[in-house]
C-alpha positions in Angstrom: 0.0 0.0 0.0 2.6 2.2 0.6 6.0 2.6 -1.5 9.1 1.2 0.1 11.3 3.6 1.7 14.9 3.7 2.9 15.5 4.6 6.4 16.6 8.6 5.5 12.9 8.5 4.5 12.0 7.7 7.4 13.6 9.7 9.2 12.3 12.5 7.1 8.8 11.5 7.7 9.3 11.3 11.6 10.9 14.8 11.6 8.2 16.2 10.0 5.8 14.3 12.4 7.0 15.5 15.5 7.7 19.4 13.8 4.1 20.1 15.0 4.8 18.8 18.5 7.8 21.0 19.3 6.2 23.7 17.6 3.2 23.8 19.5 5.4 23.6 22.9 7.2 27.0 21.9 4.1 29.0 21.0 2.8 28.2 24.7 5.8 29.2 26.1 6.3 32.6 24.3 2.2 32.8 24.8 3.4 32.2 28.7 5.7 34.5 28.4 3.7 37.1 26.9 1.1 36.6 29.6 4.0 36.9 32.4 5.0 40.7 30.6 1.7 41.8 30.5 1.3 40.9 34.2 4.1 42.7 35.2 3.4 45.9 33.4 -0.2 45.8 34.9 1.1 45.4 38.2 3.2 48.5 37.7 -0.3 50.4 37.3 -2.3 48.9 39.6 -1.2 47.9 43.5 -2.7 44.2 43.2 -2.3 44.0 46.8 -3.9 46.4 47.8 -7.8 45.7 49.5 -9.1 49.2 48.0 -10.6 48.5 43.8 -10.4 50.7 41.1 -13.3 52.1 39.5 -13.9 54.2 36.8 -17.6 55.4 35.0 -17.5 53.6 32.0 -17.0 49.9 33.5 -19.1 49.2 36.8 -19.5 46.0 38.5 -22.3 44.3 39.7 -19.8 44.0 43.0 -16.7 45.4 43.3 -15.7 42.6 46.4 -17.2 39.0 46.2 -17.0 37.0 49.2 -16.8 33.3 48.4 -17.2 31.6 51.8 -15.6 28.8 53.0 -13.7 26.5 50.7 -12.1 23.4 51.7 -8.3 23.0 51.2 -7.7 21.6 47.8 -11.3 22.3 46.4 -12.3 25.5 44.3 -15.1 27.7 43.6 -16.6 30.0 40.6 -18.7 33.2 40.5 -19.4 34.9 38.0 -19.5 38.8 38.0 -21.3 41.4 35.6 -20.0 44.5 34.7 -22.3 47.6 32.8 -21.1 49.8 30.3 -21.8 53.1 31.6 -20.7 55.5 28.8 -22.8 56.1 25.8 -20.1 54.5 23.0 -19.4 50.8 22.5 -16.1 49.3 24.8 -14.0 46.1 25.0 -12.5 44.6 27.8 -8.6 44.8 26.6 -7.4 41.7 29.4 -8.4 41.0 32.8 -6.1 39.4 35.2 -5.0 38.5 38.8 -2.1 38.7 40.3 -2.1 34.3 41.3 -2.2 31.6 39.5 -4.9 30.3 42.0 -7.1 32.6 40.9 -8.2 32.4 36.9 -10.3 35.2 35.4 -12.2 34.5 31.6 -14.5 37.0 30.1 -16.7 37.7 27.0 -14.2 39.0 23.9 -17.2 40.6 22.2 -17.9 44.7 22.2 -19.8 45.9 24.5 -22.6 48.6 23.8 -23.7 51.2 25.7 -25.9 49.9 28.7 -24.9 46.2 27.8 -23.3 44.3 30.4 -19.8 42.0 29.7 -19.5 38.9 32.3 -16.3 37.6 33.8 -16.0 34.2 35.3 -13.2 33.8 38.1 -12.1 30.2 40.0 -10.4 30.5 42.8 -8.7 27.0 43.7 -7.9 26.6 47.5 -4.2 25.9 48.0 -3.5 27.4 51.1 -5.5 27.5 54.4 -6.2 31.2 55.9 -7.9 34.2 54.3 -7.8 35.3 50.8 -7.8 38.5 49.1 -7.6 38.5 45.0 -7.7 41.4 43.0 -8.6 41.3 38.9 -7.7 43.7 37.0 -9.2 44.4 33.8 -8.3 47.0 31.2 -10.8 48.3 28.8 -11.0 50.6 25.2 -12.1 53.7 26.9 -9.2 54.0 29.4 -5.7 53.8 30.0 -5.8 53.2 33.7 -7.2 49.7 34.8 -10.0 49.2 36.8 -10.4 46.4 39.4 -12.9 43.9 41.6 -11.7 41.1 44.0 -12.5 37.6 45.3 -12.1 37.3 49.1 -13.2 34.3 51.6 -11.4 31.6 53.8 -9.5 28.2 53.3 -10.3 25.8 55.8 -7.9 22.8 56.1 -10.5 20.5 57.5 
């Protein structure tokens, strides 16, 4: 079925089989590393550990501090938090991050119009017992300066 080959062929062929593979494994990590830059340039704007949130009148949250309860050690929980556009042109959320990797932040990538609302959804996994305090940041088209809300609660280790 298929022609007979000698092993340089071969060779070939599995080269160009695992070209994809190694590929693939550099585009995360300059995607990594592209995430890791943007991070630290938003931290130089925005004091992530700080307990005070930035607002602004163009993007307002539904709640600018959700409290998440208790969470076991080792477990995680989602919430889901809405955000208005308050000015009267169309906006989109530029990135939205948190300063942890314990704490992951995805949002609609669509414009938003005036009055219309964009969602972001943040999990928070429980990896160390005590109190938390996250802060997202998310920058948007109608500003320069970031505006943030935060996740707060308690890790029990029971």
């Amino acid at each position: 079925m298929f022609p007979k080959t000698d092993g340089h062929d071969r060779q070939i062929l599995i080269l160009l089989l695992l070209l994809p593979l190694v590929s693939c494994r550099g585009a995360a990590d300059g995607s990594r590393a592209l995430a890791t830059a943007n991070l630290a340039a938003l931290e130089e704007t925005v004091d992530m550990e700080s307990r005070e949130t930035d607002a602004d009148e163009v993007l307002l949250f539904d709640d600018v501090t959700v409290d998440l309860g208790e969470l076991p050690l080792g477990g995680s929980r989602e919430v889901r938090i809405g955000a208005k556009n308050g000015s009267d042109k169309p906006i989109v959320v530029v990135e939205a991050y948190s300063s942890c990797d314990c704490t992951q932040v995805t949002y609609d990538r669509k414009p938003v119009q005036p009055g219309g609302k964009v969602f972001f959804t943040v999990r928070f996994s429980a990896e160390q017992p005590g109190t938390f305090f996250k802060k997202i940041a998310v920058r948007h088209s109608a500003s320069d300066k970031p505006v943030t809300f935060a996740v707060e609660g308690i890790v029990t280790d029971e």
